[in-house]
Backbone as CSV, one residue per row, in Angstrom:
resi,resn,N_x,N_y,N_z,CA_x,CA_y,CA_z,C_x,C_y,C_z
1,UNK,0.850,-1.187,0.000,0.000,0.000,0.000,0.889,1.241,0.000
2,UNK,0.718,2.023,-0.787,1.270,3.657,-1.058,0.940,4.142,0.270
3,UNK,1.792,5.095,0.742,1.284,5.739,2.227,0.853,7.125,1.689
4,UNK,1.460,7.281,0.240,1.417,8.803,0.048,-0.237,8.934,-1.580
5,UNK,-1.266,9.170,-0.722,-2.187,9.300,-1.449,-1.850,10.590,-2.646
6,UNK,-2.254,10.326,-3.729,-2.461,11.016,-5.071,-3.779,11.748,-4.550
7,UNK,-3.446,13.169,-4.319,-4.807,14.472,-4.287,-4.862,14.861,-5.149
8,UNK,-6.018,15.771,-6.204,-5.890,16.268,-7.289,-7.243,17.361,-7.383
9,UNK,-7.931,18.324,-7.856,-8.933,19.119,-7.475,-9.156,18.745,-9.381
10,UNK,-8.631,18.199,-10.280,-9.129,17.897,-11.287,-9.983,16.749,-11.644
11,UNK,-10.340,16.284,-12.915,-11.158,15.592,-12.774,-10.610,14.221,-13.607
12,UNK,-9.085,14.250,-13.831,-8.066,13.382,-14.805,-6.860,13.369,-14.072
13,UNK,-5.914,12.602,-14.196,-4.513,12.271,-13.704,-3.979,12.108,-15.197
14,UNK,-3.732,13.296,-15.872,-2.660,13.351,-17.504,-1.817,11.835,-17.582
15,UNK,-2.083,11.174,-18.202,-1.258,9.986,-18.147,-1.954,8.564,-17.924
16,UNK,-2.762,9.035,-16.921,-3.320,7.722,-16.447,-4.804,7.504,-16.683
17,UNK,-4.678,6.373,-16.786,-6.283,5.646,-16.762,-6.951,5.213,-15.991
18,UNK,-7.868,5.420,-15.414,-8.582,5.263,-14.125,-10.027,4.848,-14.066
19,UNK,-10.328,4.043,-12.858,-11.686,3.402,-12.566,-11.916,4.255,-11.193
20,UNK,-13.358,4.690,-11.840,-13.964,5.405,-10.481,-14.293,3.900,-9.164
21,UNK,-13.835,4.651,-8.165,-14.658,3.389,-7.026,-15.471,3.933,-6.332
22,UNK,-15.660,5.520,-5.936,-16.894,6.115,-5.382,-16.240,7.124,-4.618
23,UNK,-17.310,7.922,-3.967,-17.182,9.232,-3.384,-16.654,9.173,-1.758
24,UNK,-15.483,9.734,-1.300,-14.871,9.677,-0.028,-15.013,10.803,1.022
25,UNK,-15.206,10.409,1.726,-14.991,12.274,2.784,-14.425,12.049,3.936
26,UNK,-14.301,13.112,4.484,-13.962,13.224,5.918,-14.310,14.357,6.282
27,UNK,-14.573,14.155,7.679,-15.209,15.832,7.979,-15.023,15.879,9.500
28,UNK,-14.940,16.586,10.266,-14.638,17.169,11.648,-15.903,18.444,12.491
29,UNK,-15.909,18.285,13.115,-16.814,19.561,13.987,-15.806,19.855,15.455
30,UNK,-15.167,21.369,14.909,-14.271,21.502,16.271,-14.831,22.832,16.670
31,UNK,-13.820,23.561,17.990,-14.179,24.106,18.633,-13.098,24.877,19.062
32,UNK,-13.164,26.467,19.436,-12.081,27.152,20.126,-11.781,26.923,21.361
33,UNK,-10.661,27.062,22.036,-10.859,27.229,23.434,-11.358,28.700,23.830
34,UNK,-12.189,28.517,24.756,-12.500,29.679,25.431,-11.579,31.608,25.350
35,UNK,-10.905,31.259,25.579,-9.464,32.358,25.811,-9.479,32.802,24.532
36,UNK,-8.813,32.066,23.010,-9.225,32.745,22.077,-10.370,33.317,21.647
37,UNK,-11.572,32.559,21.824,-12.802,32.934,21.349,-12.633,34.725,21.994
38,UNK,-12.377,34.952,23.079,-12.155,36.256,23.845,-11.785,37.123,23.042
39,UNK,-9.865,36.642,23.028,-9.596,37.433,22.246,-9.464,37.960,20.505
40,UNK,-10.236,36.373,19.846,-11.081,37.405,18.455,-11.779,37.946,18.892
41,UNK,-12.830,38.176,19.247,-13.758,38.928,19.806,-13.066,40.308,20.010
42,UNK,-12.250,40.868,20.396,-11.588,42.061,20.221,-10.939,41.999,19.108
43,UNK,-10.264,41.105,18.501,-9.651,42.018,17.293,-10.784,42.144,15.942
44,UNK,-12.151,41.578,16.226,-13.480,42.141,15.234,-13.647,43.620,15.339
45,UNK,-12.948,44.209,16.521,-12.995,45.368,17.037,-12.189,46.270,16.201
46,UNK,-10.911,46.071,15.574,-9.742,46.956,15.034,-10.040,46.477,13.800
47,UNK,-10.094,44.899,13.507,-10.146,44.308,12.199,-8.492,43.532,12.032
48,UNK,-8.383,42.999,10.887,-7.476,42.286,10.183,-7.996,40.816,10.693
49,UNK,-6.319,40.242,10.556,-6.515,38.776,10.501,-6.711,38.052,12.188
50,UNK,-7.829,37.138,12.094,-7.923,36.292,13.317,-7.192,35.009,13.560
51,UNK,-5.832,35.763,14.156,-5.466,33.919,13.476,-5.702,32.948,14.087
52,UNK,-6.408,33.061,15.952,-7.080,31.412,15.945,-7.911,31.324,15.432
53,UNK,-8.553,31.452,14.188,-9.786,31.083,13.629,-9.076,30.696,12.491
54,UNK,-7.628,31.147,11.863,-7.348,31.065,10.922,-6.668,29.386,11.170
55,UNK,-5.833,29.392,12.677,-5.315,28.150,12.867,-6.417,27.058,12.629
56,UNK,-7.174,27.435,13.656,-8.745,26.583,13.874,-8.994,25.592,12.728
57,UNK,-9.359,26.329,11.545,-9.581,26.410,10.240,-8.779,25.101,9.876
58,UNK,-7.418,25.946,9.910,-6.149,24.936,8.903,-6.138,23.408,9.590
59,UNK,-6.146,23.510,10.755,-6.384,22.358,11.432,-7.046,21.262,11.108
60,UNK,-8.440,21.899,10.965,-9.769,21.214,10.367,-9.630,20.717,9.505
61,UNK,-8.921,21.569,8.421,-8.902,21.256,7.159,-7.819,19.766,7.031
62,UNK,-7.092,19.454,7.880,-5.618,18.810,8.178,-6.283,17.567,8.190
63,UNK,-7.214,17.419,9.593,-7.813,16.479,10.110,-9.100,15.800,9.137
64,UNK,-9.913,16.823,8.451,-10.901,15.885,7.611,-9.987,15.768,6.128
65,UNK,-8.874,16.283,5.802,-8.640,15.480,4.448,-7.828,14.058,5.069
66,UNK,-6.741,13.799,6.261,-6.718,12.929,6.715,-7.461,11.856,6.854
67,UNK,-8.666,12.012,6.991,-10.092,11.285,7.069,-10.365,10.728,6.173
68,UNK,-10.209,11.906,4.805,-10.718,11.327,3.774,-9.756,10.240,3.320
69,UNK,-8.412,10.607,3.305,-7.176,9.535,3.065,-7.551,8.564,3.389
70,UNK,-7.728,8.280,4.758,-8.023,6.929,5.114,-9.069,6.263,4.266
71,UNK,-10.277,6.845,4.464,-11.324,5.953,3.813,-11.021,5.466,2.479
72,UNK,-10.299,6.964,1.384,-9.651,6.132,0.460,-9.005,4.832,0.321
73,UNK,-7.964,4.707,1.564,-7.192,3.654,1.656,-7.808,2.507,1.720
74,UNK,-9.000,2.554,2.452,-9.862,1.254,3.378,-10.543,0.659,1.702
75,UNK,-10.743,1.539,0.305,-11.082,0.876,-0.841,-9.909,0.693,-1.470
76,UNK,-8.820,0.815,-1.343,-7.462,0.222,-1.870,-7.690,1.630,-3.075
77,UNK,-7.886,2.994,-2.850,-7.433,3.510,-3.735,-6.334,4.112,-3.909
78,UNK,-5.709,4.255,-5.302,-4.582,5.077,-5.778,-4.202,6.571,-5.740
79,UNK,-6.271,7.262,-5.751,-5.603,8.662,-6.095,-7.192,9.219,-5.585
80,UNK,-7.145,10.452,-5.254,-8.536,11.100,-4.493,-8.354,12.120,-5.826
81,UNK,-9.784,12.496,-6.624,-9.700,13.635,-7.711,-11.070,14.532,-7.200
82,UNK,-10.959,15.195,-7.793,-11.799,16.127,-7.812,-12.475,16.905,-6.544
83,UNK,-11.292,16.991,-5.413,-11.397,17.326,-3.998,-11.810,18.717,-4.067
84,UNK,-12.599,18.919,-2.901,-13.547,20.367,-2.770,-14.010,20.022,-1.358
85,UNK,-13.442,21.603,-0.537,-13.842,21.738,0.932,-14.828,22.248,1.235
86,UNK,-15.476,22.159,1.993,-16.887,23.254,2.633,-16.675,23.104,3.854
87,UNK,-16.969,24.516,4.543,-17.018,25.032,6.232,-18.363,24.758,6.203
88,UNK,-18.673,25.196,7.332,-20.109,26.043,8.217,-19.829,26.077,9.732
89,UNK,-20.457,27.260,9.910,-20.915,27.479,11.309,-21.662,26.526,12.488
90,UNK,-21.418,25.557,12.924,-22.607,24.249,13.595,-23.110,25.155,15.334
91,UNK,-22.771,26.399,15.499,-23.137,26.875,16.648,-21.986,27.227,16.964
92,UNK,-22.423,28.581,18.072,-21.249,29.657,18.518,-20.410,28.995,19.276
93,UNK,-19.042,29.450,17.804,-17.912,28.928,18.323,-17.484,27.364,17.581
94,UNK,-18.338,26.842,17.057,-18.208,25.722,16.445,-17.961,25.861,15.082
95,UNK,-17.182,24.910,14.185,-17.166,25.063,12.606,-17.060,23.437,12.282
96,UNK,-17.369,23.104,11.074,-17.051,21.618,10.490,-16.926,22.037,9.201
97,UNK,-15.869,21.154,8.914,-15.395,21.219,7.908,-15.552,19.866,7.080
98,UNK,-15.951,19.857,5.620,-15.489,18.566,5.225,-14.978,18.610,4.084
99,UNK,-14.626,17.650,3.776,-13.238,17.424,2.715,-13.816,16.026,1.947
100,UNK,-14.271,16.531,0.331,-14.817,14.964,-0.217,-14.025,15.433,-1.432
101,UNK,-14.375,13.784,-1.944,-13.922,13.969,-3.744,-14.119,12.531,-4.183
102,UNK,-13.504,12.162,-5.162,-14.122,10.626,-5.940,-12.557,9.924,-6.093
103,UNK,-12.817,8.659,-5.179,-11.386,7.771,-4.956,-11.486,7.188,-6.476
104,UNK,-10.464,7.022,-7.041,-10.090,6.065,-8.153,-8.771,5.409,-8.343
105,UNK,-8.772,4.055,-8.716,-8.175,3.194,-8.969,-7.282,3.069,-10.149
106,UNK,-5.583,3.319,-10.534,-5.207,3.123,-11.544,-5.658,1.608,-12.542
107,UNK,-5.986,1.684,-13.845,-5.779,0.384,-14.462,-4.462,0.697,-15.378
C-alpha cells in the first residue's frame, strides 16, 4: 500500500487511466478554546486577521482530508480527484469542515 495518497482538485490524472470506485470524505466539527474565542472577539474590534480562527480552520482542514485519506485507503485507492472543501458554522464557536472527492483506482 502507497502511504502517500495522489490528491488532485481535477477531474483526470494526464497519463493515467482510471476506474472510479466512489465518493470519499472526511469531515470534523471543532471548537475554540474559550481564551481565544475572547480574544477574536476584540480584534473584530480593530479588524485584520484572526489567526485562531485562521489556525482553527487549517487544522480542520488537516484532520478531515486525513479522514478522507483513510477511507480512500480502506477501498485500496490510488488517487482522491476532484477534492472540494466546505465550512459552516454548527453553533457559537463551532465550525465543520469537510473534505470529499471521488477515490479512483489506476488500471
Amino acid at each position: 500500500m502507497n502511504s502517500r495518497m495522489i490528491m488532485a482538485t481535477t477531474d483526470t490524472i494526464p497519463g493515467k487511466e482510471i476506474q472510479v470506485l466512489g465518493v470519499v470524505m472526511g469531515s470534523i466539527v471543532q471548537s475554540k478554546h474559550i481564551g481565544r474565542d475572547i480574544a477574536a472577539s476584540f480584534k473584530t474590534i480593530v479588524g485584520g486577521e484572526i489567526k485562531g480562527y485562521t489556525e482553527l480552520l487549517d487544522e480542520a482542514r488537516t484532520i478531515a482530508t486525513n479522514r478522507m485519506q483513510d477511507e480512500a485507503r480502506t477501498i485500496n485507492a490510488d488517487a482522491i480527484l476532484n477534492i472540494r472543501y466546505q465550512s459552516s458554522s454548527i453553533m457559537a464557536n463551532a465550525c465543520e469542515v469537510i473534505c470529499y472527492g471521488t477515490a479512483v483506482k489506476f488500471v
